[in-house]
C-alpha positions in Angstrom: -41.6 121.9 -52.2 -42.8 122.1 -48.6 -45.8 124.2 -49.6 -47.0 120.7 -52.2 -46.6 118.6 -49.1 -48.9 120.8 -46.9 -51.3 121.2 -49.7 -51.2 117.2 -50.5 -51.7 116.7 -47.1 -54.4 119.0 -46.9 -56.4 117.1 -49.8 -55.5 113.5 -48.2 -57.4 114.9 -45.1 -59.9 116.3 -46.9 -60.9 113.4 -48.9 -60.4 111.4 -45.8 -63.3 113.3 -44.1 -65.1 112.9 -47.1 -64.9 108.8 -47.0 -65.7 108.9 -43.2 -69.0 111.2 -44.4 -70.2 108.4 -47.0 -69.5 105.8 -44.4 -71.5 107.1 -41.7 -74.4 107.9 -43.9 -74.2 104.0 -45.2 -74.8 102.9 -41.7 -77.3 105.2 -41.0 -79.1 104.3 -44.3 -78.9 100.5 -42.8 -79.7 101.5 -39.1 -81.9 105.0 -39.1 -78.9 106.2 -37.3 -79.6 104.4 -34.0 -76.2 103.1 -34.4 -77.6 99.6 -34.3 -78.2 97.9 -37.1 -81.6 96.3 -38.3 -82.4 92.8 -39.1 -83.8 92.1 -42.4 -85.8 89.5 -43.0 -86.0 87.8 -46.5 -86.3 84.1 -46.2 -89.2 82.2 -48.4 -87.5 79.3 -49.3 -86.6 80.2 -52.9 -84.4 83.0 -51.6 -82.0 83.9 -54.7 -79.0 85.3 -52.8 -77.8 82.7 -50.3 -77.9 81.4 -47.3 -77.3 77.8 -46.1 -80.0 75.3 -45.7 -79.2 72.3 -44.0 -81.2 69.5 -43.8 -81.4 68.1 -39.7 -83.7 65.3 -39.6 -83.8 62.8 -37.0 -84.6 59.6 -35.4 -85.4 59.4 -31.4 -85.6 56.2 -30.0 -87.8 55.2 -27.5 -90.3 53.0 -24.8 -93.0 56.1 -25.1 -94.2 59.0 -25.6 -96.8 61.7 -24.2 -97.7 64.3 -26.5 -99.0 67.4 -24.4 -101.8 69.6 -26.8 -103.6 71.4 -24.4 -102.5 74.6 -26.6 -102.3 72.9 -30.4 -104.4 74.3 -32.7 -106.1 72.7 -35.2 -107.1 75.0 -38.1 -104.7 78.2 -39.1 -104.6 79.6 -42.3 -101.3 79.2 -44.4 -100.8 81.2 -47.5 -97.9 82.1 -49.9 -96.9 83.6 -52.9 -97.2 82.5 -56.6 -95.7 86.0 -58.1 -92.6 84.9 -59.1 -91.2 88.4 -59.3 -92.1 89.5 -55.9 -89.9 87.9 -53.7 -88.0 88.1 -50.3 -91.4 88.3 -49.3 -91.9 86.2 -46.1 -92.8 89.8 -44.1 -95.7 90.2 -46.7 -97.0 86.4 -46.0 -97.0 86.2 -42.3 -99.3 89.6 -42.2 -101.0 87.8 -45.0 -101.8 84.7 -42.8 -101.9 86.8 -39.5 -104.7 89.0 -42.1 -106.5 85.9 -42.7 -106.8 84.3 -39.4 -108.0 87.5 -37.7 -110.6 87.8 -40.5 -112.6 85.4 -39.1 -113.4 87.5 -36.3 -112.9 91.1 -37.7 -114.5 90.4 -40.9 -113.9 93.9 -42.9 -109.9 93.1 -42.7 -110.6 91.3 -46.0 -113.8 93.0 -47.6 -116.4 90.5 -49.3 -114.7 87.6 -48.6 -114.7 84.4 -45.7 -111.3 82.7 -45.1 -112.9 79.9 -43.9 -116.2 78.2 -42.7 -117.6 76.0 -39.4 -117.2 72.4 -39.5 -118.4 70.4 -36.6 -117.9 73.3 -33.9 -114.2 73.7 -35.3 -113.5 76.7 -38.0 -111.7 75.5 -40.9 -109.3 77.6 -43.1 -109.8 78.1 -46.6 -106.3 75.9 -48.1 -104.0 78.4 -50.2 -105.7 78.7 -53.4 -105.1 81.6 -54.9 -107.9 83.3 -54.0 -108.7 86.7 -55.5 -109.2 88.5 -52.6 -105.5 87.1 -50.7 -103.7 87.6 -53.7 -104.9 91.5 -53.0 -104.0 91.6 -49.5 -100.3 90.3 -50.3 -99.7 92.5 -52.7 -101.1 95.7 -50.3 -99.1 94.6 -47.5 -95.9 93.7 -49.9 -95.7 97.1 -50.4 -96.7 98.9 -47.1 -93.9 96.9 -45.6 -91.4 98.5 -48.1 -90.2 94.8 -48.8 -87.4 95.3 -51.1 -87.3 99.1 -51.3 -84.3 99.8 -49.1 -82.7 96.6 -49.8 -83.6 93.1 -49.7 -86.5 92.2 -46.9 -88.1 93.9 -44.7 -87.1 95.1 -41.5 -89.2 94.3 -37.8 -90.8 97.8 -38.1 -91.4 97.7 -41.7 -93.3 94.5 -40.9 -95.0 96.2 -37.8 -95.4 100.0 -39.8 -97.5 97.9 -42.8 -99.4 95.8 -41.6 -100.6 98.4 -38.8 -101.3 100.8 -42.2 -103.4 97.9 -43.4 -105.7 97.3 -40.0 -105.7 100.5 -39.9 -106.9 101.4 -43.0 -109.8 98.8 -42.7 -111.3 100.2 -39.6 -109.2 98.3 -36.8 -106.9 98.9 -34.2 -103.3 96.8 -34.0 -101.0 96.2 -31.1 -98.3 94.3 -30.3 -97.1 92.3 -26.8 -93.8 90.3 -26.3 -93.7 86.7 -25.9 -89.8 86.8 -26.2 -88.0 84.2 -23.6 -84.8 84.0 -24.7 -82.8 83.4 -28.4 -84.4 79.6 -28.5 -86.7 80.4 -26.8 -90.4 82.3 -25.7 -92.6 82.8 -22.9 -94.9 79.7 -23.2 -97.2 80.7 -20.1 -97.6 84.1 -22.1 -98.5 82.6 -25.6 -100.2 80.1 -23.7 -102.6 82.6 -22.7 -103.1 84.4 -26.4 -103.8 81.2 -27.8 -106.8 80.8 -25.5 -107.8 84.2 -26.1 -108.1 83.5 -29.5 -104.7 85.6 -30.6 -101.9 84.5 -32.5 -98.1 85.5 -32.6 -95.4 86.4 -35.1 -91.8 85.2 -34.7 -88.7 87.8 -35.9 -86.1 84.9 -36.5 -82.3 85.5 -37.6 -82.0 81.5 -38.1 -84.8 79.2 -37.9 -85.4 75.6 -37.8 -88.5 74.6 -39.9 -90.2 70.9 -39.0 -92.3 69.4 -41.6 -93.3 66.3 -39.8 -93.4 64.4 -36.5 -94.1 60.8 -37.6 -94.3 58.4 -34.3 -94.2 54.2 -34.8 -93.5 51.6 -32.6 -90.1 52.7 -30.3 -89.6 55.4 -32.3 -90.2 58.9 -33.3 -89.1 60.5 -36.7 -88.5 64.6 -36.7 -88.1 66.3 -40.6 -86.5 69.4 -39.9 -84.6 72.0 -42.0 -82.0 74.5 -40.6 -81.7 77.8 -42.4 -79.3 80.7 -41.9 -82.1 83.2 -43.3 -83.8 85.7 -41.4 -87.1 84.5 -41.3 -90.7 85.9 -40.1 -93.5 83.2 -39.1 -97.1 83.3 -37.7 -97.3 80.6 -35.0 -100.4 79.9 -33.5 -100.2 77.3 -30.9 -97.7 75.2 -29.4 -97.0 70.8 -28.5 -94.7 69.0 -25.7 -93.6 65.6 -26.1 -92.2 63.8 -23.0 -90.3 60.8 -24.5 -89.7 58.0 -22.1 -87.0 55.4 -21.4 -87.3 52.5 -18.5 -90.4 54.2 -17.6 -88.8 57.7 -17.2 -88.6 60.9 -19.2 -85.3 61.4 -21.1 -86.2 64.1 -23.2 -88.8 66.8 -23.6 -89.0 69.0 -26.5 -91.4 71.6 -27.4 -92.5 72.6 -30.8 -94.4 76.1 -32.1 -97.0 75.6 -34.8 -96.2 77.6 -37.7 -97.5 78.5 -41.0 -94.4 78.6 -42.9 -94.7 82.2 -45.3 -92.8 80.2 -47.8 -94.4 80.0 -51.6 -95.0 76.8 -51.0 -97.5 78.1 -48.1 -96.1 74.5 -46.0 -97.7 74.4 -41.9 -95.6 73.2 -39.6 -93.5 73.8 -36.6 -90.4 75.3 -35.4 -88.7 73.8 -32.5 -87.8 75.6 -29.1 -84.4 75.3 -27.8 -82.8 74.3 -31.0 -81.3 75.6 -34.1 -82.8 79.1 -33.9 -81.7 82.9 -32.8 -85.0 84.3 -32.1 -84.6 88.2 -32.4 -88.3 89.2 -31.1 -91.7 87.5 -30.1 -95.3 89.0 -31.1 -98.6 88.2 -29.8 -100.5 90.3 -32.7 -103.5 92.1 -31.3 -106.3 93.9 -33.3 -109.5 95.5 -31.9 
């Protein structure tokens, strides 16, 4: 009797170790045994396994405004995805448009092929069309960043791993700088400075805010903005301040990033600091 209680004990510990084994090589599956674990990113606005979106929109009432655009640009391209059965694939579009805006200047990134032309001194992006040759480079970079392949998403360094494979591969150099301030936050004085060098940034977001319009009218200002709990990756290339005045004094400043959204729907836009938003990392994207 007391030997079938040492050897049932012997078998609970056993299998205990064995549980503990499975468990640790879960999370090192998830984290490549860093012991922390990876965001993945997966949001493209038609994301089929949940999340809340909530919609935030707003009025703001005032005497005036001043709206500050030293750094907002006016051309950027903004493509998505019509492949219904890629998806989770917002990694894939943001090196798609960061791919297309750089091709302007680095023209081999896409082969045969001009995003967008000169009108009037200003360069004007191509509108998402379904072009041949973007179609290809979202489907190179959709797989080079592994989206989907260990899960759903794609990771920060799957993003960074791919799309430096695809520069790469097309006779360029990629690097990366932070721009990171803070969760709602980045370093405007810092992106301020890529913009005018002609550079763009990528935003690693584990919520987001997403602002479709900024209408102003007489005494007031109307904001459209969504609130999304998915982990999100954007381009932004350039950046707006509004002061917003009441008995001839500021009330309220609020500063918004101009996006290109990554969602199928390829929608521009902009994301708005100090808000809704856990921002996990901040890219200025640099290729040579």
């Amino acid at each position: 009797m007391k030997y079938c209680k040492i050897q049932k004990k012997i078998v609970s510990v056993f299998l205990a170790c064995i549980f503990a084994l499975i468990g640790i090589a879960a999370v090192c599956s998830m984290s490549v045994c860093t012991g922390v674990a990876q965001t993945v990113y997966y949001s493209d606005a038609d994301y089929n396994g949940g999340g809340l979106q909530i919609e935030d929109s707003e009025y703001i009432y005032h005497d005036g405004y001043t709206v500050h655009s030293e750094y907002q640009i006016l051309q950027a391209p903004s493509y998505g995805n019509g492949d219904p059965t890629k998806t989770n694939f917002c990694a894939a579009t943001a090196g798609t448009n960061i791919v297309g805006f750089y091709d302007k200047t680095y023209t081999n990134l896409i082969p045969n092929f001009e995003p967008g032309m000169w009108v009037n001194g200003v360069y004007r992006y191509f509108p998402n069309v379904g072009f041949a040759a973007i179609t290809q480079v979202f489907n190179t970079l959709y797989d080079e960043m592994q989206v989907n392949v260990d899960g759903i998403g794609a990771s920060e360094e799957d993003f960074k791993s791919g799309l430096n494979t695809y520069v790469e591969d097309h006779g360029y150099n990629l690097s990366f700088s932070s721009f990171y301030s803070n969760s709602t936050n980045v370093n405007l004085s810092t992106f301020g400075n890529a913009i005018n060098e002609g550079k763009i940034g990528v935003l690693f977001c584990r919520t987001y805010n997403f602002v479709y319009t900024i209408q102003h009218s007489e005494g007031q200002t109307f904001v459209s903005k969504l609130n999304s709990e998915n982990p999100h990756i954007m381009m932004a290339y350039g950046y707006i301040t509004i002061d917003y005045y009441q008995n001839g004094s500021i009330f309220r400043t609020d500063t918004y990033l101009q996006v290109s959204s990554g969602f199928s729907s390829a929608d521009q836009g902009y994301i708005k600091m100090n808000d809704d938003l856990q921002i996990e990392e901040a890219l200025i994207v640099n290729i040579s």
